[in-house]
TIVO-47401 format. One record per residue (C-alpha): x, y, z negated; residue number from 1. Coordinates in steps of 0.05 Angstrom, whole numbers, always signed. Layout:
x,y,z,nr
X,Y,Z,NUM
...
% end
This chain:
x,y,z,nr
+1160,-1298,+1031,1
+1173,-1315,+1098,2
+1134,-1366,+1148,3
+1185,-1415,+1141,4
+1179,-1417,+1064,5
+1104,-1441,+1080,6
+1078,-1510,+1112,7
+1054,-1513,+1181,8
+975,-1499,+1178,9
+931,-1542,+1243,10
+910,-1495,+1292,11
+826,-1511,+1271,12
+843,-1493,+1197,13
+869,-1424,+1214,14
+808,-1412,+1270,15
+762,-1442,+1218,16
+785,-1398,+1162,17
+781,-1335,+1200,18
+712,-1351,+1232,19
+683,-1360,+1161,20
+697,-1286,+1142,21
+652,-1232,+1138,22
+665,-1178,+1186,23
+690,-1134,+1131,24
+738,-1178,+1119,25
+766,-1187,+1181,26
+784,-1120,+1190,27
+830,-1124,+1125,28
+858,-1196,+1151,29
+921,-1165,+1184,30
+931,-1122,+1121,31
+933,-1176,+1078,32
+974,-1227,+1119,33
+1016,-1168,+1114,34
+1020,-1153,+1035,35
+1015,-1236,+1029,36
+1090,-1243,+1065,37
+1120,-1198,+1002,38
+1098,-1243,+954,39
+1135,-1302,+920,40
+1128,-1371,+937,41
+1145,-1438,+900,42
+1139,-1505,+921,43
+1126,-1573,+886,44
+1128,-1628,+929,45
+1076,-1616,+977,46
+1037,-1558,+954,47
+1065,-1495,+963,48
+1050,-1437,+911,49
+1035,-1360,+932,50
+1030,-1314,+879,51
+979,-1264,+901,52
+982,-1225,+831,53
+1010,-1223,+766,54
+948,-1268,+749,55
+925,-1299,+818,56
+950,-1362,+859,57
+941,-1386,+925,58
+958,-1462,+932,59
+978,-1496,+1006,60
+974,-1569,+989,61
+1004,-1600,+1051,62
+1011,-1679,+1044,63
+1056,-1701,+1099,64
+1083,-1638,+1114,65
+1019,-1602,+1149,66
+956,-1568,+1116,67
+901,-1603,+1157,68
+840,-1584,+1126,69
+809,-1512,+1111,70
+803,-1546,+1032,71
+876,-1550,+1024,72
+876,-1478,+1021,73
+856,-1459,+956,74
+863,-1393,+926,75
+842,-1368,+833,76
+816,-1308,+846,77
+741,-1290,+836,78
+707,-1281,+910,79
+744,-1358,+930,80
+727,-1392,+972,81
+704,-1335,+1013,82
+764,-1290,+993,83
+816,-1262,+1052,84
+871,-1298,+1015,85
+859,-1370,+1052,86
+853,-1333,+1111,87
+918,-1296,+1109,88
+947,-1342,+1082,89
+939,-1392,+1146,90
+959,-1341,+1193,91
+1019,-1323,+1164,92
+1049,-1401,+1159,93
+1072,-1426,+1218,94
+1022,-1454,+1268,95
+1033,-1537,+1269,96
+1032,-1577,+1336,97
+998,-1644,+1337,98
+1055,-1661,+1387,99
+1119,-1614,+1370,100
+1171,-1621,+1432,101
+1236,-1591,+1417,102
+1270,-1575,+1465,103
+1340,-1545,+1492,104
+1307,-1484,+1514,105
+1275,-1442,+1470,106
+1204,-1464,+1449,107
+1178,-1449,+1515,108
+1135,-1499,+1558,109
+1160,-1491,+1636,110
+1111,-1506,+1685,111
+1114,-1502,+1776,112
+1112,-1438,+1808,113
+1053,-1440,+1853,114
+1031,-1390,+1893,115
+1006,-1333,+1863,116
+944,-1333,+1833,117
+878,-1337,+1877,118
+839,-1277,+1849,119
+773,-1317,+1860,120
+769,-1358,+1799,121
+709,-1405,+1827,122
+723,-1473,+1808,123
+724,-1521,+1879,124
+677,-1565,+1884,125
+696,-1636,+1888,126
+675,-1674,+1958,127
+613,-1713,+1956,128
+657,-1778,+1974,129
+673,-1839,+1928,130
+737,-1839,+1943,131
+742,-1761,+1930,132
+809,-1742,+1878,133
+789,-1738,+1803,134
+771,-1663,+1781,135
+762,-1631,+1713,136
+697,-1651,+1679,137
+647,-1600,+1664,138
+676,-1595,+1587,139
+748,-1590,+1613,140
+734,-1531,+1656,141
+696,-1497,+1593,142
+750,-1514,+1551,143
+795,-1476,+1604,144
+754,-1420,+1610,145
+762,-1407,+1538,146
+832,-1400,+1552,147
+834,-1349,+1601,148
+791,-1310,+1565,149
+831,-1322,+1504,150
+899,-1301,+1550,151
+864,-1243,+1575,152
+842,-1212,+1511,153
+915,-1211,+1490,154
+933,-1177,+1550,155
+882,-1124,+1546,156
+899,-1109,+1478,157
+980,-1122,+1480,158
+1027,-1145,+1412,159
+998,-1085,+1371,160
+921,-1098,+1379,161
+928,-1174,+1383,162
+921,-1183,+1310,163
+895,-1256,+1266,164
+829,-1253,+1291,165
+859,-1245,+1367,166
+905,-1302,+1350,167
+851,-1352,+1310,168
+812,-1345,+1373,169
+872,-1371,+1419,170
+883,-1423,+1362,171
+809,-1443,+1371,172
+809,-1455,+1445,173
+881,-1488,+1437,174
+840,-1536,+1392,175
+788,-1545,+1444,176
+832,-1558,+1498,177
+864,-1612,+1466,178
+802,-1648,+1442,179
+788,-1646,+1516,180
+855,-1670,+1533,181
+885,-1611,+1566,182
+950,-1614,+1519,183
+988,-1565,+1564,184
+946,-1513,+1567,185
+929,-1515,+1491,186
+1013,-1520,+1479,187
+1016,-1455,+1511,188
+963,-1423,+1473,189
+1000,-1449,+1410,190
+1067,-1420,+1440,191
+1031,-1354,+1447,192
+1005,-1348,+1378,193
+1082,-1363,+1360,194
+1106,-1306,+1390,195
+1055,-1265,+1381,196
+1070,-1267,+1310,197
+1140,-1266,+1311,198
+1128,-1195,+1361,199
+1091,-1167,+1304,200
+1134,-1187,+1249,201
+1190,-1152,+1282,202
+1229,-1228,+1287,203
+1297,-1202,+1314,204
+1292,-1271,+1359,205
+1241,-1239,+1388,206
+1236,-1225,+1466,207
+1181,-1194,+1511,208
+1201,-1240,+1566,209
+1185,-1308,+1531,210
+1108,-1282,+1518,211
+1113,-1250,+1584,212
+1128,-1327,+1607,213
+1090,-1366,+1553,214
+1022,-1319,+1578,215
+1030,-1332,+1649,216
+1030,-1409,+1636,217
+972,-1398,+1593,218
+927,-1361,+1648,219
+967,-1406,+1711,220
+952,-1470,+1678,221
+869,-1447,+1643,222
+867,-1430,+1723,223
+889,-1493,+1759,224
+845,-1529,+1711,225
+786,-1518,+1751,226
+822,-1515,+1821,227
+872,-1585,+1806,228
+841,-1647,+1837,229
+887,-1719,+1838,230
+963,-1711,+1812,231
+953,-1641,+1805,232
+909,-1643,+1756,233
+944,-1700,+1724,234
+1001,-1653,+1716,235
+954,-1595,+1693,236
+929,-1636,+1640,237
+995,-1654,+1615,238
+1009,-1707,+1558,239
+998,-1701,+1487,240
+1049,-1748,+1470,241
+1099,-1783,+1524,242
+1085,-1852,+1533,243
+1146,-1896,+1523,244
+1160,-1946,+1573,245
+1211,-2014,+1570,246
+1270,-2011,+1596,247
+1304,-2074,+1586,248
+1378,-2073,+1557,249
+1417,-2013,+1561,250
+1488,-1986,+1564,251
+1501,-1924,+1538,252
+1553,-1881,+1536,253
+1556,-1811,+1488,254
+1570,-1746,+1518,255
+1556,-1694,+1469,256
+1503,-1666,+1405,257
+1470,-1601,+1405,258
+1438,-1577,+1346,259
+1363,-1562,+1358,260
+1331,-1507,+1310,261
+1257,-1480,+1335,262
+1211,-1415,+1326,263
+1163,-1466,+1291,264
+1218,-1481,+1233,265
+1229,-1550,+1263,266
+1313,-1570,+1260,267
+1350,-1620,+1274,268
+1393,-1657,+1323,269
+1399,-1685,+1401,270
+1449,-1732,+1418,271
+1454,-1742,+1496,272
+1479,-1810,+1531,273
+1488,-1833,+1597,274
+1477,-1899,+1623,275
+1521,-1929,+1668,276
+1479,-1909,+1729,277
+1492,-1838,+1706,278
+1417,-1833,+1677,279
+1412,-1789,+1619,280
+1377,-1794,+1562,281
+1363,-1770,+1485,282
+1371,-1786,+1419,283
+1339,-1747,+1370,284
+1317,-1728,+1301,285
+1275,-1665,+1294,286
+1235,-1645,+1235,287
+1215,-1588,+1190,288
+1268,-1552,+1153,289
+1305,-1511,+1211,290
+1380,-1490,+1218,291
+1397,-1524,+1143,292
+1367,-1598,+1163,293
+1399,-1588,+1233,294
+1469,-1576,+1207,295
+1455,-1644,+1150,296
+1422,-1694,+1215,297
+1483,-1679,+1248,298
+1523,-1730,+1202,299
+1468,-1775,+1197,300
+1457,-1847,+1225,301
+1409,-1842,+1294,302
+1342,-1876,+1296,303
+1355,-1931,+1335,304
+1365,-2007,+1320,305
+1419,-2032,+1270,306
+1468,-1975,+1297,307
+1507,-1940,+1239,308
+1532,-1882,+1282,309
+1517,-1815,+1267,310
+1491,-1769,+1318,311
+1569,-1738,+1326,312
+1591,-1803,+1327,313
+1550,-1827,+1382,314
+1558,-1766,+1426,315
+1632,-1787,+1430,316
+1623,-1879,+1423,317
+1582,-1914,+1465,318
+1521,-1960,+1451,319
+1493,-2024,+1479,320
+1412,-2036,+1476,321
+1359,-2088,+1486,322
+1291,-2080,+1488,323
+1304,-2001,+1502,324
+1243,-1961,+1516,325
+1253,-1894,+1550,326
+1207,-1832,+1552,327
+1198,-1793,+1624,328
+1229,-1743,+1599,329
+1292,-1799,+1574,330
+1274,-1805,+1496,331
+1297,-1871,+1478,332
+1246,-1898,+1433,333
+1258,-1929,+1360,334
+1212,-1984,+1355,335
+1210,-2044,+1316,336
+1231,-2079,+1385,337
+1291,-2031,+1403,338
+1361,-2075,+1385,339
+1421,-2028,+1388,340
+1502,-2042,+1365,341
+1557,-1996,+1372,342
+1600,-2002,+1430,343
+1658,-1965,+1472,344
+1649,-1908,+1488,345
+1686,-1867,+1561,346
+1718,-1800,+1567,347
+1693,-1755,+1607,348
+1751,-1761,+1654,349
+1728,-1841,+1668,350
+1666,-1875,+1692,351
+1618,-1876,+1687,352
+1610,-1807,+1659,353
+1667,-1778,+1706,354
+1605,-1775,+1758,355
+1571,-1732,+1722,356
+1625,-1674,+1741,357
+1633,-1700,+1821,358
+1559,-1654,+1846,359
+1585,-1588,+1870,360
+1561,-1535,+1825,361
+1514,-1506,+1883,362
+1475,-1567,+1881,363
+1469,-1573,+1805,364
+1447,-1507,+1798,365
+1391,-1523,+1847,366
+1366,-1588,+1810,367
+1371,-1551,+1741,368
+1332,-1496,+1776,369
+1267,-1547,+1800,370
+1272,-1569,+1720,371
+1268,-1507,+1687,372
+1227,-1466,+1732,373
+1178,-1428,+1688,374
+1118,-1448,+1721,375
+1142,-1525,+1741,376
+1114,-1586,+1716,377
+1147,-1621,+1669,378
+1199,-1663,+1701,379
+1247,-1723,+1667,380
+1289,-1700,+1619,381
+1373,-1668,+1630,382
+1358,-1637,+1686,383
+1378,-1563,+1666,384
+1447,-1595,+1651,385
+1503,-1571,+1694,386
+1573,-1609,+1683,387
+1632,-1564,+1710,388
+1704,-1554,+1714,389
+1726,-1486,+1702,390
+1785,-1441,+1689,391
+1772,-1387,+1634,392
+1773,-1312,+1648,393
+1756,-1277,+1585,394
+1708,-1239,+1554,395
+1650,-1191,+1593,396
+1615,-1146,+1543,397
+1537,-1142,+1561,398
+1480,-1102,+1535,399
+1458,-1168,+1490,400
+1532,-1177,+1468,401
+1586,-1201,+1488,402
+1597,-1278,+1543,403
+1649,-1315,+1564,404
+1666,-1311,+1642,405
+1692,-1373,+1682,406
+1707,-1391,+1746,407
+1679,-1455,+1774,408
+1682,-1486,+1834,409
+1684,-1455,+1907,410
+1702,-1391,+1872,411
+1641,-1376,+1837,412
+1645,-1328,+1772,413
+1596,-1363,+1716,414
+1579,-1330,+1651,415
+1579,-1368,+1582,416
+1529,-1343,+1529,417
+1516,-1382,+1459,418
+1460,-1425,+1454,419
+1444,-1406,+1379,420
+1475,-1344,+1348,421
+1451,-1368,+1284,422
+1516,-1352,+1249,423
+1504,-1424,+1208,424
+1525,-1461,+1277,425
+1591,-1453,+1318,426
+1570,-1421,+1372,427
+1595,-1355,+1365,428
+1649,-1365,+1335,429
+1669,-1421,+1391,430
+1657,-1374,+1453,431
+1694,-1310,+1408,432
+1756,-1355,+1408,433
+1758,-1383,+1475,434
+1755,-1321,+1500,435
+1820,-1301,+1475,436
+1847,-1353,+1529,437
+1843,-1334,+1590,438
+1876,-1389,+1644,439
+1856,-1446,+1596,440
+1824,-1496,+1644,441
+1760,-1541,+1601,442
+1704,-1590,+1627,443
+1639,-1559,+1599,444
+1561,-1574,+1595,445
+1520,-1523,+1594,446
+1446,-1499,+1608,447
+1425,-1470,+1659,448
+1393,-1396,+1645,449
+1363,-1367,+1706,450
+1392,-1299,+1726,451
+1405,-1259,+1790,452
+1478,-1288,+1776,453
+1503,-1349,+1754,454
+1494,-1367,+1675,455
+1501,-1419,+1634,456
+1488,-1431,+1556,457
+1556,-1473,+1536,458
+1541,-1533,+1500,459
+1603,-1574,+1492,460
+1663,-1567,+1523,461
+1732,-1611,+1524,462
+1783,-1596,+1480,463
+1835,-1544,+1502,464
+1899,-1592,+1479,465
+1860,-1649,+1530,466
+1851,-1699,+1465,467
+1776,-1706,+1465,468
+1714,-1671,+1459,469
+1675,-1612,+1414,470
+1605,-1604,+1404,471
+1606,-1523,+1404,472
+1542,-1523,+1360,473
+1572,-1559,+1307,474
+1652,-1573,+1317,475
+1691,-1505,+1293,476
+1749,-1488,+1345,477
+1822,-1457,+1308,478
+1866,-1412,+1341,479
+1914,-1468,+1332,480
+1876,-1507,+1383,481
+1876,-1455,+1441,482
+1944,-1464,+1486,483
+2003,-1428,+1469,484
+1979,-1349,+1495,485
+2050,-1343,+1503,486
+2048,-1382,+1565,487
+2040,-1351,+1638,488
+1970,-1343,+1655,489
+1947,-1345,+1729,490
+1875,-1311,+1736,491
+1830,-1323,+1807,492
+1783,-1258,+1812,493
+1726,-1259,+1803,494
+1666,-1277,+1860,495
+1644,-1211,+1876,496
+1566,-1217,+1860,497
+1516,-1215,+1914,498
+1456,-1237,+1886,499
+1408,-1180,+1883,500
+1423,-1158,+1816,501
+1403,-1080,+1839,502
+1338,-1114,+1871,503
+1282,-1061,+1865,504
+1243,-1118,+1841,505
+1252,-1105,+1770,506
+1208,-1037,+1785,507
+1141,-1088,+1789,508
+1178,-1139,+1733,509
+1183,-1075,+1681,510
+1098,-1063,+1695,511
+1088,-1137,+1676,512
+1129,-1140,+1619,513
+1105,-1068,+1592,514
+1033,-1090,+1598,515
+1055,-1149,+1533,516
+1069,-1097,+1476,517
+1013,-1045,+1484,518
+966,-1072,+1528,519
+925,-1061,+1599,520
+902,-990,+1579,521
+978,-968,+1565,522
+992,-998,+1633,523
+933,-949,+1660,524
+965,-893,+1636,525
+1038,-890,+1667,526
+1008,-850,+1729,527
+1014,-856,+1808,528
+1061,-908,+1828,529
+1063,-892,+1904,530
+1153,-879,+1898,531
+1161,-935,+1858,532
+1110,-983,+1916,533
+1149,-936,+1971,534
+1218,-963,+1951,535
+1199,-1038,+1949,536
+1166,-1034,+2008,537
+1236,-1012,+2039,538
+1276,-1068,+2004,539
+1224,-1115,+2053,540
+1179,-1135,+1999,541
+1118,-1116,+2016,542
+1079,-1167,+1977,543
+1116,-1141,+1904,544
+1097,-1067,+1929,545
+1018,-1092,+1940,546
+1021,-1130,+1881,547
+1039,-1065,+1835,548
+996,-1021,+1869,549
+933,-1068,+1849,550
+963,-1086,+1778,551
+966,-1010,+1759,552
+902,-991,+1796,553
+866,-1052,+1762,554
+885,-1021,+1694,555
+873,-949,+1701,556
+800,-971,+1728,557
+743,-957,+1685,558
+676,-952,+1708,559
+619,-915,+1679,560
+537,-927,+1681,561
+483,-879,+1700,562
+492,-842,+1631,563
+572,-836,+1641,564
+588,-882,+1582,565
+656,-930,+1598,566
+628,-994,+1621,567
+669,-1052,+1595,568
+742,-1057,+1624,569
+746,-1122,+1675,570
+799,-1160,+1635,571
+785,-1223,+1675,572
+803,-1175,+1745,573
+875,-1146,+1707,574
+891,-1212,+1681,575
+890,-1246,+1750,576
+926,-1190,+1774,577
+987,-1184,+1717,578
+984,-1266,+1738,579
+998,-1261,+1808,580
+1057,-1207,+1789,581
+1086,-1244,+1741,582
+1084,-1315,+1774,583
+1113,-1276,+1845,584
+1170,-1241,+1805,585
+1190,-1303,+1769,586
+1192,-1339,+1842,587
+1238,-1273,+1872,588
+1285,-1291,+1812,589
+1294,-1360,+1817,590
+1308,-1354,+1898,591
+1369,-1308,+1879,592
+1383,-1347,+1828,593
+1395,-1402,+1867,594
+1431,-1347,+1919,595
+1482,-1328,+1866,596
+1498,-1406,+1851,597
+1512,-1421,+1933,598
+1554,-1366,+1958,599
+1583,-1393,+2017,600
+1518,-1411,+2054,601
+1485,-1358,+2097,602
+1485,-1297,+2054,603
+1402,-1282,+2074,604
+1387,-1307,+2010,605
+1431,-1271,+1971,606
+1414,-1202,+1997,607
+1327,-1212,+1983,608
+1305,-1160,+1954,609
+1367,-1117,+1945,610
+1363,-1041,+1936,611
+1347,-992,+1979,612
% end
């Protein structure tokens, strides 16, 4: 059995389920979640069946798709209801979201970096004025509180103590949070429970750096709850669900489809359009049933008026729309109201889409970079697009596999990774044959992944012969499409990088990411850092060398009372600490990133935080 064979389960039915158990019981939970995901499944419409035994079953009804109360859980064997099989059961199906958001980028919420993290957590008082901003109510900062102390526990304990009582406690104060409309900050609990278990299941997807990321947002945004006041807070709080607003009539032109496959088991397919002011926007169908239903909405009809295109259709014809209604983040909205025919469509080589490709690359890369920062708020939608025009250079082999490397405009070198290597989508095998053609010259769409050099996730690219388009998620390349490699090839070098890839920052970025798996008191055991704080300090970062001497002193501390017994650890101290490290690295990272994309302006930039 595996999580995606079972429906998702509401965050309150897991907490609920694991609160109910007897403290005995909870020690076996993570045991049994365990010896649960070997056992077979069945489904029947919309209960799922778990054979616990050769005699016992455990039955997920889940009308609509979702368990959403503890009863739907119902398990034959003698000690039900108060049995560890409910329990284990919830925590090992995926975790549902009242308000799932698919995006482009990998299940992970990106929020603004602030500055790092005030260690005095002492809620400001609004001004006694009646025309003082809106704050957080008294039940809003609670409901925050419970976050961070949620956030902390995980970091005090790390991947291998943060078992399904850890995570039902998250899941609780994610379902607090959005009863007291903080949506954000409960998204990001959710997103940490999701990883979390996909750590611990040994989920080959799996990377350190998205909890690393998902756990600062967590703790960043549980903090600014009590500190936001006016549009801040507004963009603290967040939306449950975007509000769709009219737009009159509309004409759209396709540009491309990307497949869309989640952590959460959700699949399916974006189409994006532009309108003829260059706007972009979405169409999309996203639901449960991961890479299988993606690869069948593909060559379905999109949601939206009378239109009989299918999503590949569309990303390549053109539609005109009345009554449109448009999401901030540029969902078009399927309403009753919404009127939409087919209609022309443009190349990318004409207007209005031809645009699109006319922003130098420099300045892309810096309007991708204020959408996709990890800490930003939420912004409209498209903006971690880049549109280039490149020459091909061939393959670079990397420690995660193998990219594609292109040269851009101005002489920049860009690397191409796959946005899915689900072998099921094209990807791969797209980038593995383009890069047998070096000199081939394509117009591409990527996303923008930030690095200390540039990088892009290739999306769709023209077609090497010049006739048309592909969708690289779903459109399969042949070698008979590449040019003839027979021909002469002329190949610019590469832009010599200069980006602070050998930046001794990655000495305070390898404490904050080791703290994830085992925890603060692993951290407190790696010893003095006074060479590794001496060598920042000479790159002239002074604040990174500060900041690692107080993380790793904040988790070897332990005090002791009068009788020399360990006094609790101060996880609220550590966590505030591992927060201002990881919110300053991630702001290093993105400077340089934004370096590497602009290197012909002064190279100061480029050369923060290089080695010593």
């Amino acid at each position: 059995m595996t999580a995606a064979q079972l429906p998702p389960v509401a965050p309150e039915v897991t907490a609920t389920l694991v609160e109910d158990l007897s403290p005995r019981l909870r020690k076996r939970l993570d045991a049994a979640v365990t010896k649960l995901g070997a056992r077979p499944t069945h489904r029947d419409g919309d209960t799922v069946t778990i054979a616990v035994d050769d005699e016992t079953e455990l039955r997920l009804h889940a009308p609509g798709g979702v368990v959403t109360t503890a009863d739907a859980i119902s398990c034959g064997c003698l000690l039900a209801p108060a049995c560890v099989h409910r329990a284990a059961a919830a925590c090992a199906a995926p975790t549902a979201d009242p308000a799932p958001e698919p995006a482009g980028r990998p299940d992970r919420a990106v929020p603004e970096p602030a500055p790092t993290a005030d260690p005095a957590r002492t809620p400001t008082p609004a001004p006694d004025s009646a025309a003082s901003p809106e704050v957080a109510s008294p039940a809003q900062r609670a409901a925050a509180d419970a976050l961070w102390s949620a956030g902390a526990a995980v970091l005090e304990a790390g991947v291998d103590g943060a078992g399904a009582v850890t995570q039902a406690v998250l899941l609780r104060a994610a379902h607090t949070a959005r009863l007291r409309q903080l949506p954000r900050a409960a998204g990001a609990a959710l997103s940490v429970v999701t990883l979390l278990r996909a750590a611990r299941a040994g989920d080959p997807s799996y990377r350190t750096a998205d909890l690393v990321t998902a756990l600062a947002e967590l703790l960043g945004t549980a903090h600014r709850v009590g500190t936001a006041s006016g549009a801040e807070l507004a963009a603290v709080r967040g939306r449950a669900r975007r509000p769709y607003s009219p737009d009159g009539s509309m004409r759209l032109y396709g540009l491309f489809t990307e497949p869309v496959v989640t952590d959460s088991g959700h699949g399916g397919a974006r189409t994006w359009v532009a309108g003829s002011d260059g706007r972009l926007c979405t169409v999309g169908d996203v639901a449960p049933g991961g890479v299988a239903r993606a690869l069948g909405v593909a060559d379905r009809a999109v949601r939206l008026g009378d239109s009989a295109l299918t999503h590949r259709e569309l990303g390549r014809a053109g539609l005109a729309v009345s009554g449109a209604t448009v999401s901030p983040d540029g969902r078009l909205g399927a309403g009753k109201g919404v009127k939409a025919v087919s209609a022309r469509g443009a190349a990318w080589t004409d207007p209005p889409l031809a645009a699109l490709w006319d922003t130098p690359p420099s300045e892309q890369a810096a309007r991708a970079l204020r959408s996709i920062s990890r800490y930003a708020d939420p912004e409209g939608g498209g903006g971690d697009l880049l549109f280039l025009d490149v020459e091909l250079l061939g393959a670079v082999r990397e420690s995660a596999g193998t990219c594609l490397l292109a040269l851009c405009e101005g002489g920049t070198a860009v690397r191409l990774t796959v946005a899915d290597d689900d072998p099921a989508l094209a990807h791969r095998d797209n980038l593995t044959l383009l890069a047998t053609a070096p000199g081939t010259r394509l117009r591409i769409i990527g996303r923008l992944v930030p690095a200390p050099h540039p990088r892009l996730t290739l999306l769709a690219c023209s077609h090497p012969t010049g006739q048309g388009t592909i969708d690289l998620g779903f459109d399969r390349l042949r070698r008979a499409d590449l040019p003839d490699p027979a021909a002469p090839v002329h190949l610019a070098p590469p832009q010599p990088d200069s980006s602070g890839a050998h930046s001794p920052l990655y000495l305070l970025e390898r404490r904050v990411e080791q703290t994830v798996p085992a925890g603060r008191a692993a951290l407190g055991m790696l010893g003095d850092v006074t060479a590794e704080t001496r060598r920042i300090r000479r790159a002239g970062l002074p604040t990174a060398a500060g900041l690692l001497a107080a993380l790793c002193a904040s988790a070897a501390q332990r005090e002791r009372d009068l009788f020399g017994r360990l006094l609790p650890a101060d996880t609220d101290g550590f966590a505030t600490y591992w927060l201002s490290a990881a919110r300053y690295t991630a702001a290093v990272a993105e400077s340089l990133c934004a370096a590497a994309w602009n290197p012909t302006r002064d190279g100061q930039a480029a050369h923060v935080g290089r080695g010593a």
